[in-house]
C-alpha positions in Angstrom: 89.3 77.6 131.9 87.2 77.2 128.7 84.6 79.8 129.9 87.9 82.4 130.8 89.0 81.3 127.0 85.7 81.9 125.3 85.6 85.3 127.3 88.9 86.3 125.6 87.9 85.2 122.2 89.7 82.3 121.6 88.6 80.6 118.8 86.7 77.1 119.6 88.8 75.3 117.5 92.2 76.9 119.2 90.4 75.7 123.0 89.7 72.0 121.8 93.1 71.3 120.5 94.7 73.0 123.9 92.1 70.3 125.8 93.3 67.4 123.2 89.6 66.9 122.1 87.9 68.0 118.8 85.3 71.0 118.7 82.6 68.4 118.4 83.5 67.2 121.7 84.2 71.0 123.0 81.0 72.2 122.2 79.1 68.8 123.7 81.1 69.2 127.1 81.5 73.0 127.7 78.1 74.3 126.1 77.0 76.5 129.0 81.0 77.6 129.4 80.8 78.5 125.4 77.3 80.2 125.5 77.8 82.1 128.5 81.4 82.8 128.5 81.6 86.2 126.6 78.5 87.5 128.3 79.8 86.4 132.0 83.0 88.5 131.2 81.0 91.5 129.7 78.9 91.6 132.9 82.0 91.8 135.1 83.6 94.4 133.1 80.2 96.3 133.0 80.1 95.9 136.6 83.5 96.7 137.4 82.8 99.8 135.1 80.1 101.1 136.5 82.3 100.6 140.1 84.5 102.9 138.6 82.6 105.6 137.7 80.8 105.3 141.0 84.3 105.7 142.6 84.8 109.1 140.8 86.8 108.0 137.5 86.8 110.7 134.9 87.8 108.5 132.5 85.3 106.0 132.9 82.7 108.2 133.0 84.0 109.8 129.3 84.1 106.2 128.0 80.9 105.2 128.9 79.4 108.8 127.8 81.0 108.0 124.3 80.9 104.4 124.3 76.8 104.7 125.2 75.5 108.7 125.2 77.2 109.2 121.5 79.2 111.4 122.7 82.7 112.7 120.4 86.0 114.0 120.8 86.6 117.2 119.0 83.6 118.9 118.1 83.9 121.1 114.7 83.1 124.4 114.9 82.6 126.0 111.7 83.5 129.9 111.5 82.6 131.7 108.3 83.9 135.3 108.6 85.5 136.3 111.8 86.3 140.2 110.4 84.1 142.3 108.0 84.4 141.1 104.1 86.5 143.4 103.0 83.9 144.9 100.4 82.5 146.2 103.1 85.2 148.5 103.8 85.7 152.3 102.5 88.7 152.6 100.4 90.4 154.3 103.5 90.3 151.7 105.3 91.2 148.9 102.6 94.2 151.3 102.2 95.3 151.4 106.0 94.6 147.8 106.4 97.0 146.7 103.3 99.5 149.2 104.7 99.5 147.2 108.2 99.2 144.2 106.7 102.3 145.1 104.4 104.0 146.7 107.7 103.5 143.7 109.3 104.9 141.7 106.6 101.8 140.0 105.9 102.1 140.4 101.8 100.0 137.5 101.0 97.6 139.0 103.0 97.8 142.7 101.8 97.9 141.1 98.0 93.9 139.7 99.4 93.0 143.6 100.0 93.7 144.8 96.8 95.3 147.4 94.5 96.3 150.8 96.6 93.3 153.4 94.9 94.3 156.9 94.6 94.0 159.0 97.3 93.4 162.2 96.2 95.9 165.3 98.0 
């Protein structure tokens, strides 16, 4: 009982009162059962882990890939221009793309291409 206890992170203090003895006493008595209790339990869930990733468990496998590999959720993926900068563009085509944009009723967006120019007739 004080090795399942120790295991589940019970304080010392919390396990000698339950037994009606003081920690002094605990840790006299149940020294191997206080050393060995958290490791015992780690093992088991390692091993019962390792069962389950053996047995085909996604999940397990992506917890012990991130817990152990440093593996992340998410990665960020940085795009910087997806479409030409628009200096690039003749004036023709700033103009049609502003009229789409404007068409569209993408204003904020047509405001970004600029001014109409002149188009001379």
């Amino acid at each position: 009982m004080v090795e399942m206890l120790v295991a589940g992170g019970t304080p010392q203090r919390t396990i000698a009162n339950a037994l009606g003895i003081t920690s002094k006493c605990l840790r006299e008595h149940y020294r191997e059962e206080i050393t060995l209790g958290r490791e015992r339990a780690t093992a088991r869930v390692v091993q019962r882990l390792f069962t389950s990733i053996q047995a085909g468990s996604v999940a397990a496998m992506i917890f012990y890939l991130k817990a152990r590999a440093g593996w992340k959720e998410g990665q960020k993926i940085e795009i910087e221009r997806v479409t030409p900068p628009l200096e690039r563009l003749s004036r023709a085509d700033r103009d049609r793309l502003r009229q789409i944009l404007t068409k569209t009723g993408a204003t904020e967006h047509a405001r970004l291409v600029g001014a109409p120019t002149q188009v001379e007739e």
